[in-house]
C-alpha positions, 0 to 999 in steps of 0.5 A: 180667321179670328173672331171679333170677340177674341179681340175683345175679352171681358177681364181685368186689369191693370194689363191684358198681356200681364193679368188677363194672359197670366190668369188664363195661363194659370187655370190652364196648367192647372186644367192640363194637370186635372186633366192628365190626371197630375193633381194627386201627385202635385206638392208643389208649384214654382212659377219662373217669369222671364223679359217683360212680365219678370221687370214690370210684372209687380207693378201690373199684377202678373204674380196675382193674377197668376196665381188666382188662375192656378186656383180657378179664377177666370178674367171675365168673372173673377170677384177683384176684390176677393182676388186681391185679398188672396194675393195678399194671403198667398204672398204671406205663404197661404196653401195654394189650392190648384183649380180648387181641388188640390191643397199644397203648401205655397211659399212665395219668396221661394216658389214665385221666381222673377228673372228679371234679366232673362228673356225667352227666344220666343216672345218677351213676355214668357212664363214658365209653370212646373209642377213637382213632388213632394221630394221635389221631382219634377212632375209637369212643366209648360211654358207659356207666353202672354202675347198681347191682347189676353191671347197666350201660346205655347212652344206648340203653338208657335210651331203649329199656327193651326186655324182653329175656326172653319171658313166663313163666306167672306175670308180675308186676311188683310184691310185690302182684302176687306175692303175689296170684299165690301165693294164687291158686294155693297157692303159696309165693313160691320155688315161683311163682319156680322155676316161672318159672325153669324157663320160661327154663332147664330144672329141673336148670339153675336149681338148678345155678345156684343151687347155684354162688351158695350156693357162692360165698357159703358160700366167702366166708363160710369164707375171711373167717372164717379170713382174718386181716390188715389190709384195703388202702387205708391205713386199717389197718382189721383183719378182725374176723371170724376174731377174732370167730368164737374168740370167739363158739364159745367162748362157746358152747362155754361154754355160752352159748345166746345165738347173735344174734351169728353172723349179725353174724359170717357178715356181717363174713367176707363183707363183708371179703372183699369189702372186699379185692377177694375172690370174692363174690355181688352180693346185691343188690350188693357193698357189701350182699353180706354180709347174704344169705349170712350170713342163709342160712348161719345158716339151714344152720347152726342153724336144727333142721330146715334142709334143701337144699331150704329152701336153695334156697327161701332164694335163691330167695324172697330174689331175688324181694324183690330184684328187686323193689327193682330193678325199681320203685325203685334198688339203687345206692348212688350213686342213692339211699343205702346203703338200696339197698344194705344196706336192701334187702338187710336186706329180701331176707334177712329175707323169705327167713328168715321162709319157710324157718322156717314164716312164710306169704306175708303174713308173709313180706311184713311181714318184708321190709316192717319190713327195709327200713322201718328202713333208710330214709334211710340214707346211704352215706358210705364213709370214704377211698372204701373200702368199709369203715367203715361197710360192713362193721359195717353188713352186719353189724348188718343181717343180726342185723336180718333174722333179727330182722324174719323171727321178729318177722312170725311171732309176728303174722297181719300182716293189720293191718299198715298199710304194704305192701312195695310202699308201702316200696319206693315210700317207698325211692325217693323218699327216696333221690332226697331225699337230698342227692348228698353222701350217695350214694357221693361220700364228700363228707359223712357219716362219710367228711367226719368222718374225713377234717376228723378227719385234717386236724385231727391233720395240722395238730396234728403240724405245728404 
């Protein structure tokens, strides 16, 4: 069994599957090379991306992030800053310096290759890092694949599929098999998964744990409401959060009692946060890592009888919906639409609201179950490659969604409801292995096909 915390990875964006993946695979090869004894060896280092990470991985900081994990960056504690000052100096051909031990010469035109046409058998989103002599022989190669989440796996690990986590008291795979293991034993579902966190990591550990990624979320929120500008990548596309909140408090300091608009808020700060390269939590991943947080902070911040408690019990019951998603269906973009991403995401946080305001376990299923049933078949078409139209206003539309989906499973038993979460999930999948590649982080139809023929047509317009 996974844990809740594999799920939510502290890092950066713009993307879990295409920056946070990457410089996790990065420091891995680079880590095997130091460990078999490689790096004296080394003159040189090529990276070849393949499907997704090749199409929109400019856009999403594939190549940086990449590049920062051969040099020893880690997602969680990387400096964004300094990152991206070395990506600057590393595309002007700096020496790249392997896991800060071993110097060799960089050249990026040459030793960075896109095959933008080409996708690996495996998984969509597929990079490939080899190592080679001075004389160019070729001295270590490893194929990796980034495949949602910040989660990477090579051939090895797809052939093996080994647990890695011994057994805690209540193992379950499926929603049904949770849900039946909390009837049975008069438990919510955050006191079910507490206690098979405290199997691997003593009490006080999980809730430390837990405590640094309601940090990192809360953070992200903050800084995204009080960050104003335009976000990088050329769209001028202006953060709308800080805007947003003035707004929004005066509006509320005038009276108005209307508050569906401060989950779409706390949605847009994070989502922006991310879309420019920002800290924030991987829920289930970055593209969608605005709806948990802003869900969650709404709970702090309005429900009357919030508590710390309830907080914990937030992620927790949050978590235990994602892994669901992750464990029996996809939480990559690349493989199945942005119903991996801000569907399922939608699902984890309306679940999660409906059992921190008082929903029981059946209800807290059927909210998470109508999450995801109004997030199917969705796409995801980042225009420019840039996880920004439509991400952030996606993230934000979806958070309203939850909260919406939490209080409407409350008002009913939901024990005439027809459809299953585990059903949902299933659908999920199998919709998005439907979906035409076009539709799956490719940028090649959609929205980004729309602006892109639109800039053609005015490109061609100014020059006739």
């Amino acid at each position: 069994m996974l844990s809740v915390f594999d799920l939510f990875k502290i890092g950066i964006g713009p993307s879990s599957s295409h920056t946070v993946g990457p410089m996790v695979a990065g420091k891995a090869f680079a880590g095997e090379l130091a460990l078999l004894g490689l790096l004296p060896c080394v003159g040189r280092v090529t990276v070849d991306l393949f499907g997704s990470l090749a199409l929109t991985g400019e856009g999403h900081g594939t190549t940086g992030a990449i590049l920062g994990g051969l040099e020893g960056e880690e997602p969680a504690s990387v400096d964004t800053a300094r990152l991206a000052r070395r990506t600057a100096e590393l595309k002007n051909n700096a020496d790249l310096t392997l896991i800060c031990a071993h110097t060799i010469p960089f050249d990026y035109e040459r030793d960075m290759r896109l095959h933008k046409g080409m996708f690996l058998p495996r998984h969509s989103n597929a990079m490939r890092l080899t190592a080679h002599a001075a004389d160019g022989t070729e001295v270590y190669t490893r194929t990796y694949y980034s495949i949602g989440g910040g989660f990477i796996r090579t051939d090895a690990d797809f052939d093996a599929e080994i647990e890695t986590w011994p057994t805690p008291p209540h193992p379950y795979k499926t929603a049904g098999e949770l849900f039946a293991i909390c009837e049975r034993e008069g438990k919510t579902v955050a006191q079910i998964v507490m206690t098979n966190e405290s199997f691997w990591h003593t009490a006080a550990e999980v809730r430390r744990r837990a405590q640094a990624v309601m940090d990192v979320m809360r953070d992200s929120v903050e800084r995204g409401c009080y960050t104003d500008g335009v976000l990088p990548g050329g769209y001028n596309v202006r953060r709308r959060a800080p805007n947003l909140l003035r707004k929004v408090s005066a509006l509320q300091a005038q009276g108005r009692r209307d508050l569906s608009l401060w989950p779409t808020l706390y949605a847009f700060a994070v989502a922006e946060e991310n879309a420019s390269g920002g800290r924030v939590v991987t829920a289930p991943t970055n593209g969608a890592a605005g709806v948990v947080p802003a869900v969650l902070t709404y709970y702090q911040n309005f429900y009357p009888h919030a508590t710390e408690e309830g907080a914990l019990d937030f992620l927790l019951t949050a978590g235990a919906i994602g892994l669901f998603y992750k464990t029996n269906a996809s939480i990559s973009g690349a493989e199945v639409g942005c119903q991996g991403e801000v569907g399922v995401a939608c699902s984890m946080a309306a679940g999660a609201y409906c059992a921190v305001t008082g929903g029981n376990v059946k209800q807290v299923e059927v909210a998470a179950e109508i999450g995801m049933e109004h997030n199917l078949g969705l796409t995801c078409d980042p225009v420019g490659g840039l996880v920004q139209i439509p991400c952030i206003e996606r993230n934000g539309v979806a958070a309203e969604r939850a909260v919406n989906c939490a209080q409407l499973s409350r008002l009913e038993d939901g024990r005439q409801r027809v459809i299953s979460l585990d059903a949902i999930i299933e659908v999920m999948y199998r919709t998005g292995l439907d979906l035409q590649s076009r539709y799956k982080e490719t940028s090649l139809g959609g929205l980004a096909q729309a602006v892109a023929e639109g800039l053609e047509r005015k490109k061609q317009g100014d020059t006739a």
